[in-house]
C-alpha positions as CSV (number, residue, x, y, z in Angstrom):
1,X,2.4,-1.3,-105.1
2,X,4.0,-0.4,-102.0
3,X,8.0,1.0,-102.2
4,X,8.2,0.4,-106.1
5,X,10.5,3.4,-106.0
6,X,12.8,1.4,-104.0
7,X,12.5,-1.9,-105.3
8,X,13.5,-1.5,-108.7
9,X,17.3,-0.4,-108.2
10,X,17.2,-3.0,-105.6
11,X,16.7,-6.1,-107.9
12,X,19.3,-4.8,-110.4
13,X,21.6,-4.8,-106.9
14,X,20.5,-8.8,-105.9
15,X,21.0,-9.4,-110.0
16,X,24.7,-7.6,-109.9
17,X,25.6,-9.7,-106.6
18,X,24.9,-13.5,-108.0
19,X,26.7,-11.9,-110.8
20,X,29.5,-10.9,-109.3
21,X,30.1,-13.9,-107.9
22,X,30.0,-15.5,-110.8
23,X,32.5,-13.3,-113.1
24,X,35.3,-12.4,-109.7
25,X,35.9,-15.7,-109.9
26,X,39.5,-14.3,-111.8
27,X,43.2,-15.4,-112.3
28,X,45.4,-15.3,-109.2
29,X,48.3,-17.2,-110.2
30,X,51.3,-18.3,-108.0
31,X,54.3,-20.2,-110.1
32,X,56.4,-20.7,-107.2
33,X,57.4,-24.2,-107.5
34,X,57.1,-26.6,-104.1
35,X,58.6,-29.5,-102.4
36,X,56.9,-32.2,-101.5
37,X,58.4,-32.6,-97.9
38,X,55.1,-30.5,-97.1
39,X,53.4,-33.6,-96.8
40,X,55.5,-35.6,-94.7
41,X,53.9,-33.4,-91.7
42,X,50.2,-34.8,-90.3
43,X,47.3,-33.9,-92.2
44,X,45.6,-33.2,-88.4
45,X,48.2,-30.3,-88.5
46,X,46.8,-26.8,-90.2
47,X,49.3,-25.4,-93.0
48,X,49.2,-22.4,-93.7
49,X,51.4,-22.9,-96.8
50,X,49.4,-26.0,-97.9
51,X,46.3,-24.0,-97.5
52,X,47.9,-21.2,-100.1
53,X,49.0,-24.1,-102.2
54,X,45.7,-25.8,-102.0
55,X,44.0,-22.8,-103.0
56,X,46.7,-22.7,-106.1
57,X,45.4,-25.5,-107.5
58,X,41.9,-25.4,-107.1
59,X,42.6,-22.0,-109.0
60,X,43.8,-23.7,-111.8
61,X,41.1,-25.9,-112.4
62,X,39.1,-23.7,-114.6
63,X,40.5,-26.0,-117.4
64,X,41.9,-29.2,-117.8
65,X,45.0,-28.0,-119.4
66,X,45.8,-25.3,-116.6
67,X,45.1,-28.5,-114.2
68,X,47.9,-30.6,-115.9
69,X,50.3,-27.3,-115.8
70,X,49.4,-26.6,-112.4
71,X,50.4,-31.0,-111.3
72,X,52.8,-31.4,-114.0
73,X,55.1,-27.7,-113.8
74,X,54.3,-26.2,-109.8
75,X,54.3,-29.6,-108.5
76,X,56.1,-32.2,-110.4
77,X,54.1,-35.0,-110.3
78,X,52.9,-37.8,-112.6
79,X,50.3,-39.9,-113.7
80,X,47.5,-36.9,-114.5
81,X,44.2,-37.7,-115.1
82,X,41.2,-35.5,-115.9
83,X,37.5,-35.6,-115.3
84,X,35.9,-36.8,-118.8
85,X,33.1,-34.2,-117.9
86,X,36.4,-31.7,-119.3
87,X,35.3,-33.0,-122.5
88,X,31.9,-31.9,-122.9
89,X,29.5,-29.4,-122.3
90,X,29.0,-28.5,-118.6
91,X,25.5,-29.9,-117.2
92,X,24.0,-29.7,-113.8
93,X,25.2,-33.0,-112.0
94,X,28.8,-32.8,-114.4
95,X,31.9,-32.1,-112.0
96,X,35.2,-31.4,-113.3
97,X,38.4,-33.2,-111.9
98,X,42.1,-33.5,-112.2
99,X,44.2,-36.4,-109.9
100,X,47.8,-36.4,-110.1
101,X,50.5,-38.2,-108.2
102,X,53.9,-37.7,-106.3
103,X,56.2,-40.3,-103.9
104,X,56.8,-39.0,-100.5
105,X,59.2,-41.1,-98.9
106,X,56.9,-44.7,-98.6
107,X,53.4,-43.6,-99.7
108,X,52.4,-42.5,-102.8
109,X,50.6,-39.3,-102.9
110,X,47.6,-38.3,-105.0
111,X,45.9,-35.2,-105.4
112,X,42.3,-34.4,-106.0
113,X,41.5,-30.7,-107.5
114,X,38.2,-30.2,-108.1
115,X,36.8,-27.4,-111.0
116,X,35.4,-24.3,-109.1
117,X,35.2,-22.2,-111.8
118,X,34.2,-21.6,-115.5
119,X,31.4,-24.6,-114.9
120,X,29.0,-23.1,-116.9
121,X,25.0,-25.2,-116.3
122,X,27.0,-27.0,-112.9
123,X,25.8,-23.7,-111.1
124,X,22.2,-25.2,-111.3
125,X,23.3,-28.1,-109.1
126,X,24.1,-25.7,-106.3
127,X,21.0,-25.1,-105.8
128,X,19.6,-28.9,-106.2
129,X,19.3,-29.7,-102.4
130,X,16.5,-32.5,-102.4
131,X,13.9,-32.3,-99.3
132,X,16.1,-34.6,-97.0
133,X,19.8,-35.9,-96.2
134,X,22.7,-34.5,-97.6
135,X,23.0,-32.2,-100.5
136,X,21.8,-33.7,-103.7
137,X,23.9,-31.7,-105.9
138,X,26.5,-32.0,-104.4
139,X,26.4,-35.0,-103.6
140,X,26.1,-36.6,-106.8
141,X,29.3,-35.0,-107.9
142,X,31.2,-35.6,-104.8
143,X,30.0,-39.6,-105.5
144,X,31.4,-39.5,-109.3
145,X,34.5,-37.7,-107.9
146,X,34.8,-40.7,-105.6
147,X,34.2,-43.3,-108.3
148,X,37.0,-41.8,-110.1
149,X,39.0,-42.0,-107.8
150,X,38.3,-45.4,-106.4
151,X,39.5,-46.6,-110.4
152,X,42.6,-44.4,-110.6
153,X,43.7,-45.8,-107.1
154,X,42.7,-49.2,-108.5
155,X,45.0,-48.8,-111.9
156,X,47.7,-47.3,-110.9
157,X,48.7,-47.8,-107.0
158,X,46.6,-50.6,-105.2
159,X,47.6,-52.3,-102.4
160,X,50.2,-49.3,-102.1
161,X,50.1,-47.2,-98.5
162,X,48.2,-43.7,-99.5
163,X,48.4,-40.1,-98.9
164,X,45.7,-37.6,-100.6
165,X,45.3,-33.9,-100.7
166,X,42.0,-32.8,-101.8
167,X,40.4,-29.3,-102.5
168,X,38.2,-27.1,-104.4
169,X,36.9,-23.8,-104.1
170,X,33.4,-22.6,-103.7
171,X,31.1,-25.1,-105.0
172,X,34.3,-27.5,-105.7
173,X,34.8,-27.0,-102.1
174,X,31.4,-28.1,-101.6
175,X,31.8,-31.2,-103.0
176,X,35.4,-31.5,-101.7
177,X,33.9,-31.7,-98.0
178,X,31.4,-34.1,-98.7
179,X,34.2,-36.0,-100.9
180,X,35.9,-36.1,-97.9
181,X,33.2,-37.4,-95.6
182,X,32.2,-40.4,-97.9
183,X,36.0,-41.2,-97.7
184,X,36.7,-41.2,-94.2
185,X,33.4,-42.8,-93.4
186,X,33.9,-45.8,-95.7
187,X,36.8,-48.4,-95.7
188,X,37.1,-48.7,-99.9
189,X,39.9,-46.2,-99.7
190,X,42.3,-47.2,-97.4
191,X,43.6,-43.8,-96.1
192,X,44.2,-42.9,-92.6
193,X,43.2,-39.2,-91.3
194,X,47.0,-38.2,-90.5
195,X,47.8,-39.1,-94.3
196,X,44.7,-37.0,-95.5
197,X,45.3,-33.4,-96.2
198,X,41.9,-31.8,-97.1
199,X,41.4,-28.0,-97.4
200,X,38.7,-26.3,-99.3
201,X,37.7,-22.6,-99.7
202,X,35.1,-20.5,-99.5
203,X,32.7,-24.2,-99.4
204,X,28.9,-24.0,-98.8
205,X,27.5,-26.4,-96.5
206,X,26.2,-29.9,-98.1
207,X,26.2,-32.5,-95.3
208,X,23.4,-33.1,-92.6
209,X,24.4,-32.7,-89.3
210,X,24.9,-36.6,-88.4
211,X,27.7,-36.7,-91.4
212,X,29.3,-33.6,-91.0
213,X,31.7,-34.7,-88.2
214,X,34.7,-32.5,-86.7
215,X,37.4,-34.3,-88.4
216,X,40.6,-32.7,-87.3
217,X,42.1,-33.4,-90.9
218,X,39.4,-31.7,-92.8
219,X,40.2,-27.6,-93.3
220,X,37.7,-25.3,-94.2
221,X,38.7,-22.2,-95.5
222,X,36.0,-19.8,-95.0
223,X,35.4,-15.7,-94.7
224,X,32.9,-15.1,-92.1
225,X,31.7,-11.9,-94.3
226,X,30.7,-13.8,-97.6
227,X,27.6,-15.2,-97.5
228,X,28.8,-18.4,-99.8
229,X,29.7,-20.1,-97.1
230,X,26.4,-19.9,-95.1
231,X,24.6,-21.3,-98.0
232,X,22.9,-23.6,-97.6
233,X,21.2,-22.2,-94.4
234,X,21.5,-23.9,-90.8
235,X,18.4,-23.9,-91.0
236,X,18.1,-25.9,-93.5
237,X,19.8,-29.0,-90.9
238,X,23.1,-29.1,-93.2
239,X,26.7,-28.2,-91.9
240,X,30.5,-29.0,-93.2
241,X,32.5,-31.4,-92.0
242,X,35.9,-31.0,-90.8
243,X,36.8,-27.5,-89.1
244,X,36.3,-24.0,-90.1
245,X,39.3,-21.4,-89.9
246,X,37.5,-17.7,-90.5
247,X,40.3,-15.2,-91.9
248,X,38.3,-12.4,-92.0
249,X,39.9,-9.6,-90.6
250,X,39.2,-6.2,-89.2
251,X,41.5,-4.4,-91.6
252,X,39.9,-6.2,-95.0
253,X,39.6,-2.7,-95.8
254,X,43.2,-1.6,-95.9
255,X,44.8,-4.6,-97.4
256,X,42.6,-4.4,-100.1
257,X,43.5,-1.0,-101.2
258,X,47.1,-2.3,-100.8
259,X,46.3,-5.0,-103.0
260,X,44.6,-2.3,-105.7
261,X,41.5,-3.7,-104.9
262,X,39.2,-1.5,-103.4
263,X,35.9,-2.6,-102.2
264,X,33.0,-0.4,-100.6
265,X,33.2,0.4,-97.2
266,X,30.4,-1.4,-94.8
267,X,28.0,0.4,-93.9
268,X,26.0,-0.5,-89.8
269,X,22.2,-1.3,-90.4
270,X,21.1,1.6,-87.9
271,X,17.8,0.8,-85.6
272,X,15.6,2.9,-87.7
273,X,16.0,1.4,-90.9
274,X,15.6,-2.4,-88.9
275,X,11.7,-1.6,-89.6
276,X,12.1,-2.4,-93.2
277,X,15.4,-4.2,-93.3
278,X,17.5,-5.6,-90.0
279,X,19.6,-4.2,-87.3
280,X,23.4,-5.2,-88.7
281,X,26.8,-3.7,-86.3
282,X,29.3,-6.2,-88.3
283,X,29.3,-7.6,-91.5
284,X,28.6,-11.1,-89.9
285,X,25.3,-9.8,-88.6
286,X,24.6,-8.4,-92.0
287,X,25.1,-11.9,-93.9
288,X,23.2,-13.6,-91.6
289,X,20.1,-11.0,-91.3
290,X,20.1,-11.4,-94.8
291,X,19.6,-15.1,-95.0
292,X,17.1,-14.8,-92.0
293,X,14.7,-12.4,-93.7
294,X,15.3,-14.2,-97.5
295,X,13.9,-17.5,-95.4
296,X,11.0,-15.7,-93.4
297,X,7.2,-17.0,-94.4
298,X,5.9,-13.9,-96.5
299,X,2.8,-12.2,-95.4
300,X,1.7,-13.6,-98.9
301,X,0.3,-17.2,-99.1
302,X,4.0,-18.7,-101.1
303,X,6.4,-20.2,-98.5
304,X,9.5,-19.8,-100.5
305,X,12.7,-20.4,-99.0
306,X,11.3,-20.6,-95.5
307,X,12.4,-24.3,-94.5
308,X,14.2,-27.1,-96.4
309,X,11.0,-28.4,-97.7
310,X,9.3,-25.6,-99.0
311,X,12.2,-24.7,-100.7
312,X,12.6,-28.2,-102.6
313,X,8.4,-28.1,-103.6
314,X,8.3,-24.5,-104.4
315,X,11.6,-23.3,-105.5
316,X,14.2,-25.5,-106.6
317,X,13.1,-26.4,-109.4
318,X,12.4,-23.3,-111.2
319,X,15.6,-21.8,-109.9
320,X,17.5,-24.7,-110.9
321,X,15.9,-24.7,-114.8
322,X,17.1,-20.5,-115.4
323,X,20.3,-20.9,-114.1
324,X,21.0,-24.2,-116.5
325,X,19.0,-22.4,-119.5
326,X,21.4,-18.9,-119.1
327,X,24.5,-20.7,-118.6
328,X,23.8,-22.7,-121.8
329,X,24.1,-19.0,-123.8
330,X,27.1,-17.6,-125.4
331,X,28.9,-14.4,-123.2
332,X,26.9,-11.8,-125.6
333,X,23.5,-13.6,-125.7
334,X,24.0,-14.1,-121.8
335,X,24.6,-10.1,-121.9
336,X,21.3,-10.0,-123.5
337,X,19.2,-11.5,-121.5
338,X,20.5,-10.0,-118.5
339,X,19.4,-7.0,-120.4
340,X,16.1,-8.3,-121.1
341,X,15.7,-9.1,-117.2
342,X,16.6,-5.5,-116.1
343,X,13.8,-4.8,-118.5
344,X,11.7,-6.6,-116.8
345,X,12.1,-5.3,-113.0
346,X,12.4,-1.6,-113.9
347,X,8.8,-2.1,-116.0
348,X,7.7,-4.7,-113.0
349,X,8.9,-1.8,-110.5
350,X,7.4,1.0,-112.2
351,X,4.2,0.4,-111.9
352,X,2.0,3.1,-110.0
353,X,-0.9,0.7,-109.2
354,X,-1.9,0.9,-105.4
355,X,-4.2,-2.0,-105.6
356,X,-3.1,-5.4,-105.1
357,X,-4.8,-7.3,-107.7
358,X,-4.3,-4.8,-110.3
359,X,-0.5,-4.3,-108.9
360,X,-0.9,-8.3,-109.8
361,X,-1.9,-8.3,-112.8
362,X,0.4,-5.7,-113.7
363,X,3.3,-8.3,-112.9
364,X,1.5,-10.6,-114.8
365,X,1.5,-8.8,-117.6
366,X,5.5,-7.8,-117.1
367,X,6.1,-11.5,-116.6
368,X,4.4,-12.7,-119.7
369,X,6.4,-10.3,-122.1
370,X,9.5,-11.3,-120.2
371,X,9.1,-14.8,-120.9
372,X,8.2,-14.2,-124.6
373,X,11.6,-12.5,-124.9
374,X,13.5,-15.6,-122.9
375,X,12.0,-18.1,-125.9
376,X,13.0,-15.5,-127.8
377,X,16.6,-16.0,-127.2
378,X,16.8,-19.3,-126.6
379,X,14.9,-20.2,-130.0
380,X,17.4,-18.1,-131.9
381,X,20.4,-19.7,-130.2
382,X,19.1,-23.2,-130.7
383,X,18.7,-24.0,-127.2
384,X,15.8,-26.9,-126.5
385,X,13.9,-25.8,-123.6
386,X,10.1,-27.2,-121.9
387,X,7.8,-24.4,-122.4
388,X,5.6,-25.2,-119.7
389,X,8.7,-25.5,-117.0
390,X,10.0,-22.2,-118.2
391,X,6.7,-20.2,-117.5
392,X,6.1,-22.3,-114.0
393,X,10.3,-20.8,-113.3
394,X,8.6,-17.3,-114.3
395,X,5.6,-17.3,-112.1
396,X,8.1,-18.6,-109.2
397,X,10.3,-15.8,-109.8
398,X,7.2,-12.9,-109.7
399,X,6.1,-14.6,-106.3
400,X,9.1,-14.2,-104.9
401,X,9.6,-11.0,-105.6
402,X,6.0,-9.8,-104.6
403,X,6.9,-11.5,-101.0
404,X,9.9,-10.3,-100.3
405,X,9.5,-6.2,-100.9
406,X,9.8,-5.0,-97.6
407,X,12.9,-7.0,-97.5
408,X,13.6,-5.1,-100.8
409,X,13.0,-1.6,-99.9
410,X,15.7,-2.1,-96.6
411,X,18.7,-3.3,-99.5
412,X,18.1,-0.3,-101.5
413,X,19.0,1.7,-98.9
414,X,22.1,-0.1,-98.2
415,X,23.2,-1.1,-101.7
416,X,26.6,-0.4,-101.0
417,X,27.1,-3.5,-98.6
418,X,25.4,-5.8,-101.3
419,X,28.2,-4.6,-103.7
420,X,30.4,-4.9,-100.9
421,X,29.1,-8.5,-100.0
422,X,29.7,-9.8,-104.2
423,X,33.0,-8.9,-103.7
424,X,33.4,-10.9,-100.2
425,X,33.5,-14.3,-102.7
426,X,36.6,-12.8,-104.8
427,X,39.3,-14.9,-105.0
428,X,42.1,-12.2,-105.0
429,X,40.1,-10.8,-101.6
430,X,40.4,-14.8,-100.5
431,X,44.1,-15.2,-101.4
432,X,44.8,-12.0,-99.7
433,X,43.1,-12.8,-95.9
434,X,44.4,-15.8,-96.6
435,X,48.7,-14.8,-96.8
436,X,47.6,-13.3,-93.5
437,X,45.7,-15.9,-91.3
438,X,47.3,-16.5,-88.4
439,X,46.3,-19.0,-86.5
440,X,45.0,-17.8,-82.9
């Protein structure tokens, strides 16, 4: 098989990426308490100290009871109320929530922090996009975020003028853009845009391009170097709404170290590696050639993530079914299988066959004992899976990585910048461009 002797350390890169998105997702507390008087300014306006706040409390939404410390000790207000999804078990269309409330001079103010981290199966609804409209995963949370909202309003202040500040980060920030649109798009909530303060960080993109208007109230926090944000592809016809504010910046570099926390340096995609990979100057170019070559028709007869379609018949699915199964497993047995996949790509990538079909067979073969180890697992940890969905999820994943070697060979070489590119999604990185946006 050609460039095994690349590929192998290559997958255990891609696998230590999705990873590390998952597990920098740390604590970055702020205590500082604030007044409300923030509010009194239009929502149209872009706060920098609201968008620090903002990005506060969507920290704090890991769990319910950091939620109610985080409305009830930084910010003083009342009348909390938590997702029940807090109570149970995380599942793929689950979202966790937290609304509080504060006066500010006539309206009464309600947040809306959305859980961005520690969600466990939700990470399968990321990658639930449907064939058409706006994105199903997220859509169905940002609509049970809404009903929630639409009965706290209801119980507690109707028929009272409104203010709300919404935000979440990553896929919370997903689903707090869409939130936003269905709000500002609808007349059930009677809010105005001025007394709207939305900001969310680090958001992928959810909403077609007919709902994802440029609402001047709607903030999106973004760093042009993580590929988070890009996700789900233009390509794919879906957008945010509202308006981006990039704070990348030049000297990333440098105020990480001053922060004690170092990240690899980037390294430029030369011309002579483009061949096998993709010429790259800046790290924007680098997140973008990525996402164009993952969504490229393979010279093999599997379209993969090549359009919006393909994706949802070919992909989805099976993508959508390991994530929910490994998230259902403890921290150690999650450890294990990890293990157990590692296994599988250096003894997938290790082969020596030169022929196709028996190159094929070989990952056959690999496949098979991979997936016997999975039911493996999941048998001993009492987790109910479908048999036949599980080995369909398998077979996607070896055609996948059979069309995409080239692509494969070209990140070997520049491992460092995927290392560099897991840590681009860090909240302490986030928090730090952040304290020094300036608007230009």
């Amino acid at each position: 098989m050609r460039h095994t002797s690349f590929a192998k350390s290559t997958w255990f890169f891609l696998l230590a990426l999705a990873i590390g998105i998952i597990i920098s997702l740390t604590t970055c507390r702020k205590s500082k308490t604030v007044s409300h008087a923030i509010f009194t300014k239009p929502a149209t306006e872009f706060n920098r100290e609201l968008a620090l706040l903002s990005f506060d409390g969507a920290r704090e939404t890991a769990s319910k009871e950091d939620a109610e410390i985080f409305a009830t000790e930084r910010m003083h207000f009342d009348t909390v109320q938590a997702s029940p999804d807090y109570e149970s078990d995380p599942t793929p269309d689950s979202i966790g929530y937290v609304f509080s409330h504060g006066a500010v001079g006539d309206y009464e103010l309600i947040a809306v922090m959305i859980r961005g981290f520690d969600y466990g199966a939700e990470w399968a609804g990321n990658f639930h996009m449907g064939k058409t409209d706006d994105h199903e995963g997220f859509s169905r949370a940002a609509e049970k975020v809404y009903a929630g909202l639409k009965d706290y309003i209801s119980a507690h202040f109707a028929d009272k003028p409104l203010k709300l500040w919404i935000s979440g980060y990553s896929r919370a920030g997903a689903v707090a853009n869409v939130l936003s649109q269905r709000i500002l798009s609808r007349d059930d909530i009677d809010v105005t845009q001025e007394n709207m303060f939305v900001y969310t960080i680090e958001a992928p993109q959810g909403l077609t391009e007919a709902h994802a208007e440029a609402y001047p109230n709607v903030f999106n926090i973004v760093n042009s170097a993580d590929i988070v944000p890009a996700i789900a592809p233009n390509a794919y016809g879906l957008r945010r709404c509202g308006i981006d504010k990039d704070i990348y910046r030049s000297d990333i570099d440098e105020l990480m170290q001053k922060a004690e926390h170092p990240i690899p340096a980037f390294v430029p995609v030369s011309e002579d590696d483009a061949i096998w990979f993709f010429k790259a100057d800046t790290e924007q170019e680098f997140v973008s050639g990525l996402l164009e070559r993952l969504m490229e028709h393979p010279l093999v007869v599997y379209p993969g993530f090549g359009d919006r379609e393909s994706y949802a018949e070919t992909v989805e699915d099976s993508l959508c079914y390991i994530i929910e199964l490994a998230t259902s497993l403890s921290s150690d047995n999650r450890q294990e299988l990890i293990g157990a996949f590692k296994e599988f790509l250096n003894n997938l990538f290790s082969t020596k066959e030169d022929d196709f079909i028996a190159a094929l067979n070989s990952a056959v073969m690999q496949n098979n004992a991979f997936y016997i180890k999975v039911m493996e697992i999941l048998s001993r940890n009492d987790i109910p899976y479908e048999s036949g969905r599980l080995q369909r999820a398998f077979w996607t994943t070896i055609q996948l990585v059979l069309s995409k070697i080239d692509l494969i060979s070209g990140c070997t070489i520049y491992a460092d910048n995927l290392k560099r590119l897991s840590e681009m999604h860090n909240p302490t990185l986030i928090r730090t461009l952040l304290e020094q946006y300036e608007e230009k």
